[in-house]
C-alpha positions as CSV (number, residue, x, y, z in Angstrom):
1,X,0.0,0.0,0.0
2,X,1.0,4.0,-0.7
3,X,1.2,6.1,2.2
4,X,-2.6,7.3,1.1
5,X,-3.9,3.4,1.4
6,X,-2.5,2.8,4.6
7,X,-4.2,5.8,6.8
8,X,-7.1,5.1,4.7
9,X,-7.3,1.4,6.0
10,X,-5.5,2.7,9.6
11,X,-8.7,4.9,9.6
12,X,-11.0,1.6,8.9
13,X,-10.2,-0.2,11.8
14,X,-10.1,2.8,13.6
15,X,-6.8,2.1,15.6
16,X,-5.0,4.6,17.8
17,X,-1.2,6.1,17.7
18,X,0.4,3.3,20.1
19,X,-1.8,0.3,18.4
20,X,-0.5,1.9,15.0
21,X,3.0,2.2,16.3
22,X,2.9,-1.7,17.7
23,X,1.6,-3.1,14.0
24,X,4.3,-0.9,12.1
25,X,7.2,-2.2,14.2
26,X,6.1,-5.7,13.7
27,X,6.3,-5.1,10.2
28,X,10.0,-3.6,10.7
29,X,10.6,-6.9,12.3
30,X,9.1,-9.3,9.6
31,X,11.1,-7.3,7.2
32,X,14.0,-7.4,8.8
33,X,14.1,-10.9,10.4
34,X,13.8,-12.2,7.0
35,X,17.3,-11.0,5.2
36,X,19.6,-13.2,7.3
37,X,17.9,-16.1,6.0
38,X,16.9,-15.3,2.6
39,X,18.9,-12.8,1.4
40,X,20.7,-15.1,-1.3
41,X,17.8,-18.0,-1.6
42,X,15.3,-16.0,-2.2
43,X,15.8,-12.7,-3.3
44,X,12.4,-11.4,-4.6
45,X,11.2,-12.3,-1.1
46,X,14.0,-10.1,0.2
47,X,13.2,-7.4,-2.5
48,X,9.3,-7.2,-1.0
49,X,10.7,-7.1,2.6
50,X,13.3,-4.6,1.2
51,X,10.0,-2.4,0.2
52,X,7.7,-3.2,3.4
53,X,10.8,-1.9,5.9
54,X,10.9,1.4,3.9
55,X,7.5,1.7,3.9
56,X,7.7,1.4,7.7
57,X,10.3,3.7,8.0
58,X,8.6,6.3,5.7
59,X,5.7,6.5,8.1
């Protein structure tokens, strides 16, 4: 999702600051715990997660 898709669906399930806050940094952790792993056996995965952490990071 686009920065404009994920406050429209943040403001769907209606969830506060700290609940947001919680759900980004487990998606900062899937993205990240996944390199180590993966990074050479399956790269597209690593490319997505690659895209999901910036996302995160972005906002």
């Amino acid at each position: 999702m686009d920065s404009r898709g994920r406050e429209e669906f943040r403001g769907a399930l209606g969830l506060d600051d700290d609940t947001w806050l919680r759900a980004r940094a487990w998606a900062l952790f899937i993205a990240v715990m996944t390199f180590p792993y993966y990074w050479t056996t399956m790269p597209v995965r690593c490319a997505d997660r690659v895209v999901m952490a910036r996302a995160v990071l972005g906002g």
